[in-house]
MIBAVEX-777702 format. One record per residue (C-alpha): residue in one letter; x, y, z. Coordinates in steps of 0.5 Angstrom, whole numbers. Layout:
<recs>
a_X_Y_Z
...
</recs>
This chain:
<recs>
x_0_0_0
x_2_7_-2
x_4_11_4
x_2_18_5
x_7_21_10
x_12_25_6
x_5_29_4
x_2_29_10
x_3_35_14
x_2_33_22
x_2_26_26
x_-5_26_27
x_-7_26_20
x_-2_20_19
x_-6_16_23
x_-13_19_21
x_-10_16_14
x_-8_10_18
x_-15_9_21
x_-18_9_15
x_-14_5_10
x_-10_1_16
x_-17_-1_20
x_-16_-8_22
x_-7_-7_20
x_-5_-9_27
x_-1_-3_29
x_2_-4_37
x_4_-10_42
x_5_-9_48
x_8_-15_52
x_6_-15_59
x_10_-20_62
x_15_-18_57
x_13_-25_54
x_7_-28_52
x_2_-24_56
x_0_-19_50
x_-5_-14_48
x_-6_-12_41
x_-9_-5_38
x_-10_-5_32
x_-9_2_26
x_-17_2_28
x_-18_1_36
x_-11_7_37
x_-15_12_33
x_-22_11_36
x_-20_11_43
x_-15_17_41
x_-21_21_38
x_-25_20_45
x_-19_22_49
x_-19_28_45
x_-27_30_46
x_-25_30_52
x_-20_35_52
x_-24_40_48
x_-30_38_51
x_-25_42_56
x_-23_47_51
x_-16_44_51
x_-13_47_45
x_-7_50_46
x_-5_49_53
x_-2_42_55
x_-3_36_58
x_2_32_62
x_2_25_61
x_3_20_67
x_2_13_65
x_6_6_67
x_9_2_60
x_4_0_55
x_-1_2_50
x_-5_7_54
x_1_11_54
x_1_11_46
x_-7_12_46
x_-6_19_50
x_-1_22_46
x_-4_21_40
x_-11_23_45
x_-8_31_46
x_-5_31_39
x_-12_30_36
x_-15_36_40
x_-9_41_39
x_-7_40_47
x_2_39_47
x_3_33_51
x_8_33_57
x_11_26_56
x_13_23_64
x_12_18_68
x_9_16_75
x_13_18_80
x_14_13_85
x_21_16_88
x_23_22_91
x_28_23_85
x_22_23_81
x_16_26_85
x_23_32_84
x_23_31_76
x_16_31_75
x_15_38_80
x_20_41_76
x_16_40_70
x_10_42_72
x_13_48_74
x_16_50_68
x_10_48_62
x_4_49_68
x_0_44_64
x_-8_45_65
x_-8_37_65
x_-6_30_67
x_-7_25_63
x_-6_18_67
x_-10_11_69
x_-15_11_75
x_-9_7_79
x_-4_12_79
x_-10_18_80
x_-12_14_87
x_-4_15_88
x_-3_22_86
x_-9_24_90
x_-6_21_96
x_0_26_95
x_-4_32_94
x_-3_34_101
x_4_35_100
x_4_37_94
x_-1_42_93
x_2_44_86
x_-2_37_84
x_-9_40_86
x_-8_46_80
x_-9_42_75
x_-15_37_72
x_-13_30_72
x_-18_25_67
x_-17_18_68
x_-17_16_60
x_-18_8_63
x_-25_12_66
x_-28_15_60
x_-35_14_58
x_-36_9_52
x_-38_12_46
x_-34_20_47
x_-30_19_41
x_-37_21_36
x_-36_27_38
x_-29_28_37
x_-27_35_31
x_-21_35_28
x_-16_40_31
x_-14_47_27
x_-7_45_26
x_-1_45_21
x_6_43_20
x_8_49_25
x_4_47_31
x_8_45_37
x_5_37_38
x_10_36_45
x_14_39_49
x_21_33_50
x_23_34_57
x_30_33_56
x_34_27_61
x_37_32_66
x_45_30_65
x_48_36_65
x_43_40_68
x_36_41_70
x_31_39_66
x_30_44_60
x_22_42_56
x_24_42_48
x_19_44_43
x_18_39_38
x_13_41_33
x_10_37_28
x_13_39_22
x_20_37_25
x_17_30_27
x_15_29_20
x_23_31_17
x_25_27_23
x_22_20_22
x_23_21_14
x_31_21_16
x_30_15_20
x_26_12_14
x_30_14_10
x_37_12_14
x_34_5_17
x_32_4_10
x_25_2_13
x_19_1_10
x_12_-2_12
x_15_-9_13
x_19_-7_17
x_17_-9_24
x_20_-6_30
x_21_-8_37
x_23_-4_43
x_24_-4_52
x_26_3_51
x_21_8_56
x_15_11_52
x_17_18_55
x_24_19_53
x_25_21_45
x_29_15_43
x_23_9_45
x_16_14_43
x_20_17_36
x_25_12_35
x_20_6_36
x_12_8_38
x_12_14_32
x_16_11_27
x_12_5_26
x_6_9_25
x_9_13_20
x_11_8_16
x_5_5_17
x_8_-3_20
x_9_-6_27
x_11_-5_34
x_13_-9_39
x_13_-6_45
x_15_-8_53
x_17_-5_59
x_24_-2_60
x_24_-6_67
x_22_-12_63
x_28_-12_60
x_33_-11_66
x_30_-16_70
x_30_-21_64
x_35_-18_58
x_34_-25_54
x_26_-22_54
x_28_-17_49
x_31_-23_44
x_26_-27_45
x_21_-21_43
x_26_-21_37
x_25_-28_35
x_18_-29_36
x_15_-23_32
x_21_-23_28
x_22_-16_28
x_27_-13_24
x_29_-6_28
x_31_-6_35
x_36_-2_39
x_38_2_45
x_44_5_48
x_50_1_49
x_49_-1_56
x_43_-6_53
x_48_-9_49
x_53_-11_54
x_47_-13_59
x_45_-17_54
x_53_-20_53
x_54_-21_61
x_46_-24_63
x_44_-29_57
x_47_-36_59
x_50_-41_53
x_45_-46_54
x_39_-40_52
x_42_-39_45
x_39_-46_43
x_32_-42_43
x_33_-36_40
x_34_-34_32
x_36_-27_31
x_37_-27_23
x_31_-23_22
x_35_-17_25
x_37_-13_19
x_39_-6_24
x_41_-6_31
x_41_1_32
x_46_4_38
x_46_11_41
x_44_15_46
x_50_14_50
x_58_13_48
x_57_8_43
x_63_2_45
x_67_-1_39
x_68_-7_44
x_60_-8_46
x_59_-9_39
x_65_-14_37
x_62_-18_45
x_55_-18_43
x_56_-20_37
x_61_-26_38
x_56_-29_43
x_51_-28_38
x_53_-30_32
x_50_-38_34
x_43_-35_34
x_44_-32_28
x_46_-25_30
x_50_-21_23
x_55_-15_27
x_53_-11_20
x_47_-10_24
x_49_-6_28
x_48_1_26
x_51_6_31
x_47_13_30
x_47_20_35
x_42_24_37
x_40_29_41
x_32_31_43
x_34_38_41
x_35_36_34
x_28_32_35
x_32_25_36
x_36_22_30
x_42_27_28
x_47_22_25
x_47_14_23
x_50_9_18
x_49_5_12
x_44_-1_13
x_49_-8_11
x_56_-4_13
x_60_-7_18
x_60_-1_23
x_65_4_22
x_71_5_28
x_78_8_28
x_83_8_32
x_86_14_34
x_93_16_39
x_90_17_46
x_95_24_47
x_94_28_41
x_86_26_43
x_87_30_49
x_90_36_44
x_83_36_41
x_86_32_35
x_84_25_32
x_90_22_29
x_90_14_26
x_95_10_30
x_95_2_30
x_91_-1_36
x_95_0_44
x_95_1_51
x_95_9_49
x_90_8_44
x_83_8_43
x_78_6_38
x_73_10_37
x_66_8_33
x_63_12_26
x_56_15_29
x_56_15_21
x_53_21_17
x_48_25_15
x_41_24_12
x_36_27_8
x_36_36_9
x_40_36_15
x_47_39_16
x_53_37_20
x_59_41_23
x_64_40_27
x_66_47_30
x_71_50_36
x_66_51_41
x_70_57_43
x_72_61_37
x_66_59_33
x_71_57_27
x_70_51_23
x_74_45_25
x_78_41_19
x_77_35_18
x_80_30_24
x_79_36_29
x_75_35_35
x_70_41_37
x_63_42_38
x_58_37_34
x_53_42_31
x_47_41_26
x_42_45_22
x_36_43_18
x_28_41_18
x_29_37_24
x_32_41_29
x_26_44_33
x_24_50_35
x_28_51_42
x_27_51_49
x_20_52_53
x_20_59_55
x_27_59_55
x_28_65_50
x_35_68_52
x_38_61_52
x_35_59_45
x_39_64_42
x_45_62_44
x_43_54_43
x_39_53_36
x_41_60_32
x_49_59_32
x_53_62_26
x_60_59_24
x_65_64_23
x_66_67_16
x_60_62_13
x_53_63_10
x_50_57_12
x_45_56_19
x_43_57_22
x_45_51_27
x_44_48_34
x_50_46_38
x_49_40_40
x_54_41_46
x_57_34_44
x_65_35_42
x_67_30_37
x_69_30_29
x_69_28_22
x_73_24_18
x_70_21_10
x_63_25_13
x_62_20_19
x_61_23_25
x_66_21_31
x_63_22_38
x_68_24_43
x_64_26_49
x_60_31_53
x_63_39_53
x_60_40_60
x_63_33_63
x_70_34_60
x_75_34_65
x_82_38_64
x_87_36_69
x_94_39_68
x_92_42_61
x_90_35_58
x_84_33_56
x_80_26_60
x_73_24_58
x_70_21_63
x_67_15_61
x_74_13_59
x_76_13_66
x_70_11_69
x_70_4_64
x_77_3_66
x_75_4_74
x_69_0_73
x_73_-6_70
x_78_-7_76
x_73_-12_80
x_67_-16_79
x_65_-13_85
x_63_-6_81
x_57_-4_77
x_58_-4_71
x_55_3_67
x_55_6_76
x_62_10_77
x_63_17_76
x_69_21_74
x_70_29_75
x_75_34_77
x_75_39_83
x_77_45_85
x_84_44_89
x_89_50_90
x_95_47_86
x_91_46_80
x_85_41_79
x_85_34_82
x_81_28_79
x_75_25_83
x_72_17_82
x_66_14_85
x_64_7_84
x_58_3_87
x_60_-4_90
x_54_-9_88
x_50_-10_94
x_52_-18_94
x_59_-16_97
x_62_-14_104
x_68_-12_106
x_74_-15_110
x_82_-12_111
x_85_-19_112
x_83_-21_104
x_79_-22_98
x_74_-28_99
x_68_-30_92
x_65_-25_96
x_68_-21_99
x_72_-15_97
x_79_-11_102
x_76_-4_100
x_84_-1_100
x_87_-6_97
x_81_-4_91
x_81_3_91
x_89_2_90
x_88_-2_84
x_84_2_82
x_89_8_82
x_94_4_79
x_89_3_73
x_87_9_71
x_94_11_72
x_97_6_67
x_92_8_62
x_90_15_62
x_97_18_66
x_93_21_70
x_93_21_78
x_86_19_82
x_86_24_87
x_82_19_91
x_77_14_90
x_70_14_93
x_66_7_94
x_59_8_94
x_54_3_96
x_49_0_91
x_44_6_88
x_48_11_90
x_51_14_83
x_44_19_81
x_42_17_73
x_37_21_69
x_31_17_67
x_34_14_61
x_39_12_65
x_45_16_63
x_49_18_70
x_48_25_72
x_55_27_73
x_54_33_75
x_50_32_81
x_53_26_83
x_59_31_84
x_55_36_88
x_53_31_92
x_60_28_93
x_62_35_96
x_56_37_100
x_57_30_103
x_51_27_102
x_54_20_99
x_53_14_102
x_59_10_102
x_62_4_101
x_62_0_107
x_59_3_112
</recs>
């Protein structure tokens, strides 16, 4: 069937043409046992009860204001984003606060978009309304249980007065670095944005997609939930918790539903790597899996190389891997490879990288390999410029990853000033623009992008430059007994110059003893010494002191990324619960 969406202005008619050309085409599972337990919606079922979540909104005069949305892992999650997109309301993609950590988040955004509505399940409104008393903020605003809404409601749904222009969602941004900032993505920038994903993952309505990725973060809803309904083919969907509980769940899914593209960050693969055991191979079958997508974090060449090895009996192919970069600014897929290519790497002296320079060297102690997030798609541009100076870059230069064209969105919520500086940049000397700066550092060679790290995470000690997650991975690596993907590194302050900080979580199956290492048990002094040893060796430069932490000490964003900055706050507030008590 011919597909309508390149000539389609905005997600809502998508799926009205969907509706009525796709009735019965099934357009979502949701898993939810993570196995076997499914419910299917189809084309036809996703509209209607998104056409009675939007009467309820506009029988509340909803259009243009907004509406958070507050649901646990599943279809009505999808149901309600489409629900406010059909009734003109910008939706406010959240999640249940069930921690202190959460309730923060949720506040800061309620504060920061003021949303007139709530969309939630009658479960969590009982829960919310218990919390009321504490927090007053959540009385100001009307709550509509969508699981609660009288049959029939979706007859008296109208069409929305929107365009292309209109702003569909506000993309509360993960926080990693800073405070959550509300990105608004308009229509139109979806549009451009799941094209260049069509267009890159070369995609098509066979494709059937699979994902464990939260529905509130841009990579699970664009990458997974979207996508697929512009394309008008199948998801698969399971809770991210299903996933971490079980990894091989994920594969399964795979297996079963023959899914052909599936991804997530990089520590997905290397859980995969480290909990599916050799005799749980027998019963899976990967050869269905053309593009193994791999952002959102630092994409490691080695993960890929482990999980393809330990893949390969079940019909894994490494040339699915597909290493991509992306960022909620730029709507979500920025860079990405060609589908059937082995994915790209390079590997690059480790010195001159700290003098901002990428120069090709044979694999080493004092090397480090770097994976191609690949090149641009459709009208997007992408440039490597000196943060600083605002000077292009040359080619095989480290600087700051910017990038223009239909799918950069059109800035923060509220944030005016700022947005200037952030989505209106100008390269020196050149008419092209304008462009948002990423805030990523990395380079270019052959046009494939080479991602570095994070400007704000970079640690300068003694003039050389150290990204963290090279440090940290390091660290981590020196005994079992450390989470993986839970060590922070950072600098600090120090009157003789700056001095390196890092913290690591110890798995909660391990205690302590000064007399020596049993299976379980592990000599703190003798570890943070090991430690020190190894970073020294490997990145010549000396840990000012490591810090033990007990497990789930080390902040993360709710996509999972770890909150530097945070976590260094919290280190000199002295507020970290150490390792061993």
């Amino acid at each position: 069937m011919p597909s309508p969406s390149r000539s389609l202005q905005t997600l809502t008619d998508v799926l009205r043409w969907r509706a009525s050309n796709q009735t019965e085409a099934r357009a979502y599972t949701f898993l939810e046992d993570g196995e076997n337990q499914e419910t299917v919606w189809t084309y036809g079922e996703m509209d209607r009860r998104a056409r009675a979540i939007g009467a309820a909104l506009q029988e509340h005069k909803g259009a243009g204001e907004r509406a958070l949305l507050l649901y646990p892992p599943g279809l009505d999650y999808i149901a309600a984003f489409y629900g406010s997109l059909y009734a003109g309301v910008t939706a406010v993609p959240a999640y249940p606060p069930t921690q202190l950590q959460a309730v923060n988040r949720i506040l800061a955004i309620l504060q920061d978009a003021k949303p007139r509505f709530a969309l939630t399940t009658r479960e969590i409104l009982e829960s919310v309304q218990a919390m009321a008393e504490a927090y007053p903020v959540l009385k100001d605003i009307r709550w509509i249980a969508t699981d609660a809404l009288e049959e029939g409601l979706e007859d008296g749904w109208k069409r929305p007065a929107i365009t292309g222009d209109s702003l569909a969602f506000l993309q509360y941004t993960s926080g990693s670095t800073s405070t959550p900032k509300g990105v608004m993505v308009l229509h139109r920038n979806l549009m451009s944005n799941e094209g260049m994903i069509q267009q890159g993952f070369s995609h098509s309505e066979e494709t059937t997609v699979c994902g464990w990725l939260p529905l509130y973060h841009d990579m699970g809803l664009i990458g997974i939930v979207l996508q697929s309904m512009y394309l008008g083919s199948h998801a698969v969907v399971m809770s991210p918790w299903a996933f971490l509980q079980r990894p091989i769940r994920w594969l399964s899914a795979i297996t079963k539903y023959r899914v052909s593209t599936s991804g997530g960050p990089n520590f997905g693969y290397a859980l995969c790597t480290r909990k599916v055991k050799p005799e749980q191979l027998a019963s899976l079958d990967l050869s269905s899996w053309r593009v193994a997508f791999n952002g959102a974090e630092p994409v490691r060449a080695d993960t890929m190389e482990q999980f393809a090895k330990t893949f390969a009996p079940a019909g894994f192919r490494p040339e699915a891997f597909y290493p991509c970069f992306g960022l909620a600014e730029a709507t979500l897929f920025v860079s990405g490879g060609v589908v059937s290519d082995l994915p790209r790497t390079l590997t690059v002296e480790a010195t001159t990288l700290e003098q901002n320079r990428a120069v090709p060297t044979q694999p080493g102690p004092h090397a480090r390999t770097l994976a191609s997030s690949g090149r641009s798609w459709g009208d997007s541009l992408i440039r490597i410029v000196k943060p600083d100076t605002l000077v292009a870059c040359a080619p095989g230069e480290v600087g700051e990853i910017w990038t223009a064209g239909p799918h950069v969105t059109h800035g923060y919520w509220g944030r005016e000033e700022s947005n200037a500086e952030t989505f209106q940049a100008r390269i020196q000397g050149s008419e092209e623009g304008p462009f948002l700066r990423t805030g990523d550092l990395g380079f270019m060679v052959d046009g494939e992008v080479y991602v570095t790290g994070r400007i704000k995470d970079l640690i300068i000690v003694d003039g050389r430059n150290h990204y963290p997650q090279d440090l940290e991975l390091t660290a981590e690596s020196q005994h079992e007994a450390l989470r993986p993907g839970c060590s922070v590194a950072f600098s600090v302050d120090h009157p003789e110059g700056e001095r390196l900080v890092v913290l690591l979580e110890v798995s909660s199956r391990y205690s302590a003893s000064e007399s020596g290492e049993t299976p379980n048990t592990v000599a703190p002094a003798q570890l943070q010494k090991k430690i020190r040893q190894a970073v020294a060796a490997g990145h010549s430069v000396d840990v000012s002191e490591v810090v033990l932490l007990q497990q789930g000490e080390v902040l993360k964003t709710s996509s999972g990324k770890v909150q530097r900055r945070a976590c260094k706050a919290k280190y000199q507030d002295g507020s970290l619960q150490r390792w061993p008590e």
